[in-house]
BAZA-584755 format. One line per 10 residues: number of its first residue (from 1); their letters; for each residue z, x, y of N, C-alpha, C. Coordinates in nm, 4 decimals. Atoms other than C-alpha are relative to their C-alpha. Layout:
NUM> A> Z,X,Y,Z,X,Y,Z,X,Y ~ ...
! end
This chain:
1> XXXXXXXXXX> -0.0738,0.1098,0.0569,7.4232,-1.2312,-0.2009,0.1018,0.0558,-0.0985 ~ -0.1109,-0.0185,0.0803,7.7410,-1.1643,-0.3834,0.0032,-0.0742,-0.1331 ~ 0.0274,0.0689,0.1469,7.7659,-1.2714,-0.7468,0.0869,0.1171,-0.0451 ~ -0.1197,-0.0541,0.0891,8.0357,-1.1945,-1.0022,-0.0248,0.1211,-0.0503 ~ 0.0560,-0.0491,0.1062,7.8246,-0.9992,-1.1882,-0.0246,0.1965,0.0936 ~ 0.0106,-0.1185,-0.0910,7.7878,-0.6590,-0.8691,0.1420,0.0214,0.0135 ~ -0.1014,-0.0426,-0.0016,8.1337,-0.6800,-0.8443,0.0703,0.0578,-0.1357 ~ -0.0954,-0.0380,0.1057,8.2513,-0.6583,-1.1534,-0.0801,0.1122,-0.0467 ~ 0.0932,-0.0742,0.0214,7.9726,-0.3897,-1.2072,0.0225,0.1355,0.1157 ~ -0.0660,-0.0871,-0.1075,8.1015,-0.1897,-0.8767,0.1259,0.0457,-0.0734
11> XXXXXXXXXX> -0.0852,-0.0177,0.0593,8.4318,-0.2288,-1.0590,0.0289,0.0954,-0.0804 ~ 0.0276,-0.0814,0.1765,8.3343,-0.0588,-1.3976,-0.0334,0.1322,0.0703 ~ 0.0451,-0.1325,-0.0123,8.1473,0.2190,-1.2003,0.1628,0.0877,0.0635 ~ -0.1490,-0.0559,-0.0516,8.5097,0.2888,-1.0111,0.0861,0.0776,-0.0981 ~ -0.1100,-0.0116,0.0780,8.6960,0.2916,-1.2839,-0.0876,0.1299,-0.0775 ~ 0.0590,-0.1422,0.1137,8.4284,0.5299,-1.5045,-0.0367,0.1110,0.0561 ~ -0.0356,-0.0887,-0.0653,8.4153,0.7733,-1.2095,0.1307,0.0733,0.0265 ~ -0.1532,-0.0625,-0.0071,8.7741,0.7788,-1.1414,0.0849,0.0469,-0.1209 ~ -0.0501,-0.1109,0.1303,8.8629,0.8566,-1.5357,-0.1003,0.0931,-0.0013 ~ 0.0680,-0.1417,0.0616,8.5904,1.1228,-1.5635,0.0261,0.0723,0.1298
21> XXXXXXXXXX> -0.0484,-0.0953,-0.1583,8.6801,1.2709,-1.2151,0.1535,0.0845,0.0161 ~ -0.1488,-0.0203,-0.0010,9.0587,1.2705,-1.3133,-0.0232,0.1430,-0.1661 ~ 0.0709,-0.0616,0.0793,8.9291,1.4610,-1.6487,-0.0801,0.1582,0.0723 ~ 0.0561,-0.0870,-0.1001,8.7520,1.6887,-1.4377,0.0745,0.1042,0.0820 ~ -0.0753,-0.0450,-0.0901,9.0227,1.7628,-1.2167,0.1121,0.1139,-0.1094 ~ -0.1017,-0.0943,0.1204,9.2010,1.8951,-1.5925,-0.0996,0.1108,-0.0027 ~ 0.1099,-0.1247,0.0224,8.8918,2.1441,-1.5965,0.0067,0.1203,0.0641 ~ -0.0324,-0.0994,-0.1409,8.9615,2.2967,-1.2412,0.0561,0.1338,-0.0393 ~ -0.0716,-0.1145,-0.0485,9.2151,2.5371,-1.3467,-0.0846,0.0984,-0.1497 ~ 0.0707,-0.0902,0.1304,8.9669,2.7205,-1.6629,-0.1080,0.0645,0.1246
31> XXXXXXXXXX> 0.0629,-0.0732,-0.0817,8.7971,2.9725,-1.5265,-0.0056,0.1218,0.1111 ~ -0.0864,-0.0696,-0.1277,8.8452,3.2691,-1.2613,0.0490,-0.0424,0.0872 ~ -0.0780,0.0584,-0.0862,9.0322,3.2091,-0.9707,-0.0917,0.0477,0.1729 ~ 0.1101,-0.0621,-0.1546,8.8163,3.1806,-0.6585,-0.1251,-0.0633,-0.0393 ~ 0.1659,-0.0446,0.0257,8.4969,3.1255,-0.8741,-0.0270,-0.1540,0.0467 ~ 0.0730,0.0410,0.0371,8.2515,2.8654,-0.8096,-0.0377,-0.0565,-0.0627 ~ 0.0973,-0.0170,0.1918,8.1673,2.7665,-1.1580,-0.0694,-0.1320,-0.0306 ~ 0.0448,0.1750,0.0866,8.0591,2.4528,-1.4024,0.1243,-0.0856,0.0285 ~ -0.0865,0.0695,-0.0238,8.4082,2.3092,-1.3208,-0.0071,-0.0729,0.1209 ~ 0.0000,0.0601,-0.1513,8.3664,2.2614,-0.9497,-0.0777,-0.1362,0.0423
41> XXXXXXXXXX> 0.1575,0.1208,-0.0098,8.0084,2.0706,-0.9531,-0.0130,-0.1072,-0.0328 ~ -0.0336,0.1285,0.0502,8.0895,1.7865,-1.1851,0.1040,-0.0419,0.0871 ~ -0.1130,0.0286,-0.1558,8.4248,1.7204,-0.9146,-0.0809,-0.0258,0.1058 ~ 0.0549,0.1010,-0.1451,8.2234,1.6727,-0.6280,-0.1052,-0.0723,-0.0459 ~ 0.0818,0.1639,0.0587,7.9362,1.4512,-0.7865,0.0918,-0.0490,-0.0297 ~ -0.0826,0.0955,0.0718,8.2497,1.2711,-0.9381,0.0251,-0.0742,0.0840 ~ -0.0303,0.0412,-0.1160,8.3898,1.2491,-0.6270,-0.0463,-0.0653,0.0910 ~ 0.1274,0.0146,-0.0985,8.0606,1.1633,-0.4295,0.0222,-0.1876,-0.0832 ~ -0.0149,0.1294,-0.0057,8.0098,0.8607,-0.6430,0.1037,-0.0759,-0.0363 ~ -0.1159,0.1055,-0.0281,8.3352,0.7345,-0.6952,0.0388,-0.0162,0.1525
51> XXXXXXXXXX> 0.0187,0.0854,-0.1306,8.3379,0.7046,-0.2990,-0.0714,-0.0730,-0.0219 ~ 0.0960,0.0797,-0.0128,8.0189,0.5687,-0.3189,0.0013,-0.1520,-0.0703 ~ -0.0137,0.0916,0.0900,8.0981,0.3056,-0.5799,0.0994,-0.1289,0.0527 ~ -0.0388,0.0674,-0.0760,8.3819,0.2315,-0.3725,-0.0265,-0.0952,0.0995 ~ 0.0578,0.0982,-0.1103,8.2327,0.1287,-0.0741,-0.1019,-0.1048,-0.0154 ~ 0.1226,0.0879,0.0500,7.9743,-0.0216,-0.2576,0.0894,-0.1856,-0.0684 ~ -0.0927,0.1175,0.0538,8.2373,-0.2645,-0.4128,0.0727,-0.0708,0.1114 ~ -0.0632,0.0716,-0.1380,8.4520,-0.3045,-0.0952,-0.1158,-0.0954,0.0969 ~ 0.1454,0.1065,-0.0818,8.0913,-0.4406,0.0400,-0.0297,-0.1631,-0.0986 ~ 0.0149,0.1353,0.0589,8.0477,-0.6964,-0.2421,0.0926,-0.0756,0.0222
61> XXXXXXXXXX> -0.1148,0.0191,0.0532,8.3915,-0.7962,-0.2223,0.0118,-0.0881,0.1377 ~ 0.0066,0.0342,-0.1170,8.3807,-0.8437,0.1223,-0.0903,-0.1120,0.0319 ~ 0.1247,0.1178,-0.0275,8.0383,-1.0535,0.1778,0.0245,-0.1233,-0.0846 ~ 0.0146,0.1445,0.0361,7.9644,-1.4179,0.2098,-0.0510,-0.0524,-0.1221 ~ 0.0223,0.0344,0.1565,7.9174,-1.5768,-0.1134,-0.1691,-0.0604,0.0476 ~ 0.1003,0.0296,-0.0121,7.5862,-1.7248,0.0293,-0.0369,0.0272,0.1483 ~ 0.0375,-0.0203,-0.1265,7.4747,-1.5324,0.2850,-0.1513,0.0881,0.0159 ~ 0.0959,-0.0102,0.0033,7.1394,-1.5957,0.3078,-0.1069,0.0251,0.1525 ~ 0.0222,0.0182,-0.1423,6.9553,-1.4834,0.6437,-0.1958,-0.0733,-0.0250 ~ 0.1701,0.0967,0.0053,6.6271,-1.7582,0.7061,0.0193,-0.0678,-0.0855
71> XXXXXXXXXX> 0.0140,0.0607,0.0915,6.7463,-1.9604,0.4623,0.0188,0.0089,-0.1112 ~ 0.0096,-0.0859,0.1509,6.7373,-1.9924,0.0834,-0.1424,0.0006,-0.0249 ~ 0.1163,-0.0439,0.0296,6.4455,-1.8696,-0.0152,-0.0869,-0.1252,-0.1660 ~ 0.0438,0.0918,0.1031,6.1759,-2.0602,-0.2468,0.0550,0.0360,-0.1634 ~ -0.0215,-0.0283,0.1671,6.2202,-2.0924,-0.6243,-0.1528,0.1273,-0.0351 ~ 0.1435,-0.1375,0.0283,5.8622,-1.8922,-0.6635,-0.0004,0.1169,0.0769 ~ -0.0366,-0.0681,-0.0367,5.9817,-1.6656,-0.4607,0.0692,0.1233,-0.0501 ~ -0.0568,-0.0959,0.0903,6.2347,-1.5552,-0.6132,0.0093,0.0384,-0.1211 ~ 0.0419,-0.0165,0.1061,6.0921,-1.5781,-0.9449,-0.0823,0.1333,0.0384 ~ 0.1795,-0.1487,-0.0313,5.8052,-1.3086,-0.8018,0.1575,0.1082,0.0060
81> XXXXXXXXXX> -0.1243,-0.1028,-0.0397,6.1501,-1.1146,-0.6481,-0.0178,0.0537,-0.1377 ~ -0.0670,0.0064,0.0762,6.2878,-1.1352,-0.9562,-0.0671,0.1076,-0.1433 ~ 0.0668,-0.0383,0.0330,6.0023,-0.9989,-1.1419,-0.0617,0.1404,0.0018 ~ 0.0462,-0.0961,-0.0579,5.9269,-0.7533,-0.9493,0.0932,0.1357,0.0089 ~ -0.1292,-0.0945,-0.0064,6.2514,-0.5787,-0.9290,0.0484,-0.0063,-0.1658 ~ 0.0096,-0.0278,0.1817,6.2451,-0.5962,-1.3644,-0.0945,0.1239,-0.0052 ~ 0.1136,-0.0899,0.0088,5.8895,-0.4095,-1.3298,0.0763,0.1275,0.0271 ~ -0.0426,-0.1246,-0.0580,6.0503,-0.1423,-1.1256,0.1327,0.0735,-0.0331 ~ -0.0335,-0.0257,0.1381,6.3417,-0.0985,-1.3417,-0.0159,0.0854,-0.1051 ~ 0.0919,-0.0271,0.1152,6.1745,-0.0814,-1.6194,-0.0874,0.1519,-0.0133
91> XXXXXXXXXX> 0.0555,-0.1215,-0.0644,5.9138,0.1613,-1.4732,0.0899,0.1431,0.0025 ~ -0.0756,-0.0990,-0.0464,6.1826,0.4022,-1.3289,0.0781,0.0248,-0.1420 ~ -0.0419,-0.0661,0.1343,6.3570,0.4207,-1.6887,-0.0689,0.0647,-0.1181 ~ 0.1075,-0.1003,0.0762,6.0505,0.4864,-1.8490,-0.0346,0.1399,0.0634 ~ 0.0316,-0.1111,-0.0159,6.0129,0.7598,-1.6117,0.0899,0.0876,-0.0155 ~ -0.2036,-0.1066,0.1128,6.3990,0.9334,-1.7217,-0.0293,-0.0018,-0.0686 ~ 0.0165,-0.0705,0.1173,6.3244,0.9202,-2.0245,-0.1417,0.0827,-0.0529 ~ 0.1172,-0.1074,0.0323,5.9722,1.0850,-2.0052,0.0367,0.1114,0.0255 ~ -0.0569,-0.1370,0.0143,6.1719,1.3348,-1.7988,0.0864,0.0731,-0.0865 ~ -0.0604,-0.0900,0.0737,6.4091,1.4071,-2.0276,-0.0459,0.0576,-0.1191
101> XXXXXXXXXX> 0.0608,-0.0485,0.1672,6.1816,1.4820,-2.3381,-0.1167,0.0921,0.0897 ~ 0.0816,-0.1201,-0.0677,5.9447,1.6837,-2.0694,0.0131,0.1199,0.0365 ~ -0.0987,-0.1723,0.0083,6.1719,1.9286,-1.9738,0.0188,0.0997,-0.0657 ~ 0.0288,-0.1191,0.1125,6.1833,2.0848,-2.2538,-0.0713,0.0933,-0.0458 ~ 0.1331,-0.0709,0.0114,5.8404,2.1247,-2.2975,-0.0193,0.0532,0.1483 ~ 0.0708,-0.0264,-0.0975,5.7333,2.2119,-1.9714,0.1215,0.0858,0.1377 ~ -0.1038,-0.0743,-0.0286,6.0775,2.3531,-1.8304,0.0728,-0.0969,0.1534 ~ -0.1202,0.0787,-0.1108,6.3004,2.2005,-1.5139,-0.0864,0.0360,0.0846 ~ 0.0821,0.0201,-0.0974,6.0495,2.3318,-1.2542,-0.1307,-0.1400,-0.0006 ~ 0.0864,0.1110,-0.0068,5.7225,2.1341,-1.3451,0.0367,-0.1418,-0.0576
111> XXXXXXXXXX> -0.0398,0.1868,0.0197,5.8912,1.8453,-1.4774,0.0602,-0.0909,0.1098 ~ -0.0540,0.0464,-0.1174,6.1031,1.7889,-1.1680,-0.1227,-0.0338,0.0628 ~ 0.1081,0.0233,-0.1125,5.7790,1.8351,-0.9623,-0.0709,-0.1166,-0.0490 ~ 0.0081,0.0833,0.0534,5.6263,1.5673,-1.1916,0.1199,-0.0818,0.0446 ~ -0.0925,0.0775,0.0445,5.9175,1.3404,-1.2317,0.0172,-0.0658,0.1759 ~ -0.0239,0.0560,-0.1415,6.0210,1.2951,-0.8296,-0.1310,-0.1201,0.0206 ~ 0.0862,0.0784,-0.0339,5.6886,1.1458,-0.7456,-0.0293,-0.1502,-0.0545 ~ 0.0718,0.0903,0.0914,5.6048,0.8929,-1.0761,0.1568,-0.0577,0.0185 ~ -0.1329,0.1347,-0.0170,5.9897,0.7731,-1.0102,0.0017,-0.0740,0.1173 ~ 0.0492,0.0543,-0.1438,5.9274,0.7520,-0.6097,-0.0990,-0.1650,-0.0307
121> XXXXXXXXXX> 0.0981,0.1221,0.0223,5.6169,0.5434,-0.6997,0.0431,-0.1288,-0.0954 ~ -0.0762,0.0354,0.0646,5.7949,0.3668,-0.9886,0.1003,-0.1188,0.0911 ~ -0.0633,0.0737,-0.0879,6.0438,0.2163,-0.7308,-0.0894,-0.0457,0.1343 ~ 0.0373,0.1085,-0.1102,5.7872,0.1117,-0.4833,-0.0385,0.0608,0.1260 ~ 0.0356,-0.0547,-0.1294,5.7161,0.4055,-0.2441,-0.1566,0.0695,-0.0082 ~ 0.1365,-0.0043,0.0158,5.3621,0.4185,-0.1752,-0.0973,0.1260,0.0630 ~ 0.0961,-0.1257,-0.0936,5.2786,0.6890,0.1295,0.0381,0.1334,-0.0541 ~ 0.0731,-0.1647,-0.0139,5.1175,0.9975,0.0447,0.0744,0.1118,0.0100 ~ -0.0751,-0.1079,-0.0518,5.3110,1.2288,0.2619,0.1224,0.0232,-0.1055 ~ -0.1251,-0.0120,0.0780,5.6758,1.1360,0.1074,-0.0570,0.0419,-0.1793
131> XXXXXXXXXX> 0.0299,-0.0174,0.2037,5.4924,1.1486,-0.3111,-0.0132,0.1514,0.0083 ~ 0.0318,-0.1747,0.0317,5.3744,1.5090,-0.1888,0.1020,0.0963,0.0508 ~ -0.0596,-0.0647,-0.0392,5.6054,1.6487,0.0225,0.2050,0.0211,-0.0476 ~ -0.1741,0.0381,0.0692,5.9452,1.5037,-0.1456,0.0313,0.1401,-0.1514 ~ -0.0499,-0.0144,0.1370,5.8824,1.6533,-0.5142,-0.0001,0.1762,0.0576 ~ 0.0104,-0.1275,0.0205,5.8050,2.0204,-0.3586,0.1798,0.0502,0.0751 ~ -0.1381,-0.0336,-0.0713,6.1560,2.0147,-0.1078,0.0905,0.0005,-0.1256 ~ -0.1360,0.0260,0.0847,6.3612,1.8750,-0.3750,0.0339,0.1026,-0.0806 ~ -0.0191,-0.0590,0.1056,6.2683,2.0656,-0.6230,0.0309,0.1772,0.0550 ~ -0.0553,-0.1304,-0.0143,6.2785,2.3991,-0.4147,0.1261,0.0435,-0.0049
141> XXXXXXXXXX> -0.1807,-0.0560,-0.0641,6.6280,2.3521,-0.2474,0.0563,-0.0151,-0.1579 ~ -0.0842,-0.0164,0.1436,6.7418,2.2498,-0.6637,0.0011,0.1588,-0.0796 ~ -0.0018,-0.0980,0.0857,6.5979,2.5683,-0.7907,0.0771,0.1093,0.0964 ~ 0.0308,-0.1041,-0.1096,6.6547,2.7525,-0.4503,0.2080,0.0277,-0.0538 ~ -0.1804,-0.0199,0.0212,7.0915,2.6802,-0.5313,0.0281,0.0049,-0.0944 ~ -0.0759,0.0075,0.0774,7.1424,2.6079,-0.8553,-0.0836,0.1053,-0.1080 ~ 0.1025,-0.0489,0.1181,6.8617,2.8469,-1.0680,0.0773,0.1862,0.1169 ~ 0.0014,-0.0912,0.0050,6.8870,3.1442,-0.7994,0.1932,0.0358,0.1047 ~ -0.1597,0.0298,-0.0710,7.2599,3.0653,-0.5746,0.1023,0.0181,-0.0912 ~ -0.0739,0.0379,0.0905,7.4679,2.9476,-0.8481,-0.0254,0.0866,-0.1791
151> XXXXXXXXXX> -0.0282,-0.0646,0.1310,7.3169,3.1300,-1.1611,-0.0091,-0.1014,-0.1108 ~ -0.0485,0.1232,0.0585,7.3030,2.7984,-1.3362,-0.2030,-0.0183,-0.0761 ~ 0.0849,0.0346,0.0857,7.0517,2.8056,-1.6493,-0.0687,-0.1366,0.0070 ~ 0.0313,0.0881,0.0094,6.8032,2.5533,-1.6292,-0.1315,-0.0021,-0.1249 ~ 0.0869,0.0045,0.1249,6.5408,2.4603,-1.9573,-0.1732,0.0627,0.0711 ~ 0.1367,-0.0539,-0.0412,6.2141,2.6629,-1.8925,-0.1238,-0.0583,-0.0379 ~ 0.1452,0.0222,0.0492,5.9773,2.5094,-2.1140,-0.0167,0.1046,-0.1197 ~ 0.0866,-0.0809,0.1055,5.7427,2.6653,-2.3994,-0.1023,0.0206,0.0108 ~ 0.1037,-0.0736,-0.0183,5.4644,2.9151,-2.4114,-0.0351,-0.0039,0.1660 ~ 0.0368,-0.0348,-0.1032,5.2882,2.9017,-2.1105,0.0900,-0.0602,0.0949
161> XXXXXXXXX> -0.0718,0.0690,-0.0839,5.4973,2.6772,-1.9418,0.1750,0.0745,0.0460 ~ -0.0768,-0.0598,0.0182,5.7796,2.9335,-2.0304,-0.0362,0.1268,0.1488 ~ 0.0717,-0.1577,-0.0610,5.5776,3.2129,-1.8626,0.0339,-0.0672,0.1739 ~ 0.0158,0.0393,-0.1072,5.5386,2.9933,-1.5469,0.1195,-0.0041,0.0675 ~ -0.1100,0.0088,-0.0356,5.8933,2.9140,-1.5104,0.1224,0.1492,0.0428 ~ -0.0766,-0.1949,-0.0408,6.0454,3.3133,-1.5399,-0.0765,0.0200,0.1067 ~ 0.0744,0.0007,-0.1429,5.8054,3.3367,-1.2377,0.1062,-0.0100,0.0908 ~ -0.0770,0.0576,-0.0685,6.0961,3.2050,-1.0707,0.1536,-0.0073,-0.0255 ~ -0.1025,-0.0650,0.0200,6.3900,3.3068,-1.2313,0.0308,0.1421,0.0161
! end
């Protein structure tokens, strides 16, 4: 269902991709010539979701103002919806900000491996396979490019959790 409130929210993300992307694009030329670096990486995420934001807007923009398939749905219905998609929310921001104060302690490997799953679940995904098999891919191919590919410092953790993490640097 379309409502003022996704568009003009598609809008904002456009516009705050396309100034920090254009910003970005002033960064490009610092740096060797050829390299790789911290300049490049922020440019294509910039890039990634200012498409994405796009199309995401050209979709609201586009759709029926009430285009409801089966009907409109009950009032208790969408009170439960409504509810339900707050919980999960909610949930999933409590779990960012646990990651970001975990990391520290416990370093970018085991917090990631943590963090994937309790956000997975968080939003609503329940099987087994994906909670176990998601947090170990993700987190390999992240460390596998950007820790041993790229060279790209990530927070280790303290004491033992320190020890665990140079394991892998």
């Amino acid at each position: 269902m379309k409502t003022k409130g996704e568009v003009v929210f598609f809008a904002v993300c456009v516009a705050f991709f396309g100034f920090m992307g254009a910003q970005a694009v002033a960064l490009m030329g610092e740096g060797r010539a050829g390299e790789i670096g911290s300049a490049l990486w922020p440019l294509i995420a910039l890039c990634a979701a200012l498409g994405l934001s796009a199309v995401l807007l050209f979709q609201a923009v586009r759709r029926p103002a009430a285009a409801a398939v089966g009907g409109e749905a009950s009032e208790p219905d969408a009170r439960d919806e409504a509810r339900r998609r707050r919980k999960a929310v909610v949930a999933s921001t409590a779990c960012f900000f646990l990651y970001l104060v975990a990391i520290s302690f416990l370093g970018f490997i085991l917090a990631t491996l943590f963090f994937i799953p309790a956000f997975a679940f968080a939003l609503g995904e329940r099987r087994t396979k994906v909670l176990v098999a998601a947090p170990l891919i993700l987190t390999t191919v992240m460390t596998a490019v950007f820790i041993k590919f790229l060279t790209i410092p990530f927070p280790k953790g303290v004491g033992v959790f320190a020890a665990f993490s140079r394991l892998f640097y």
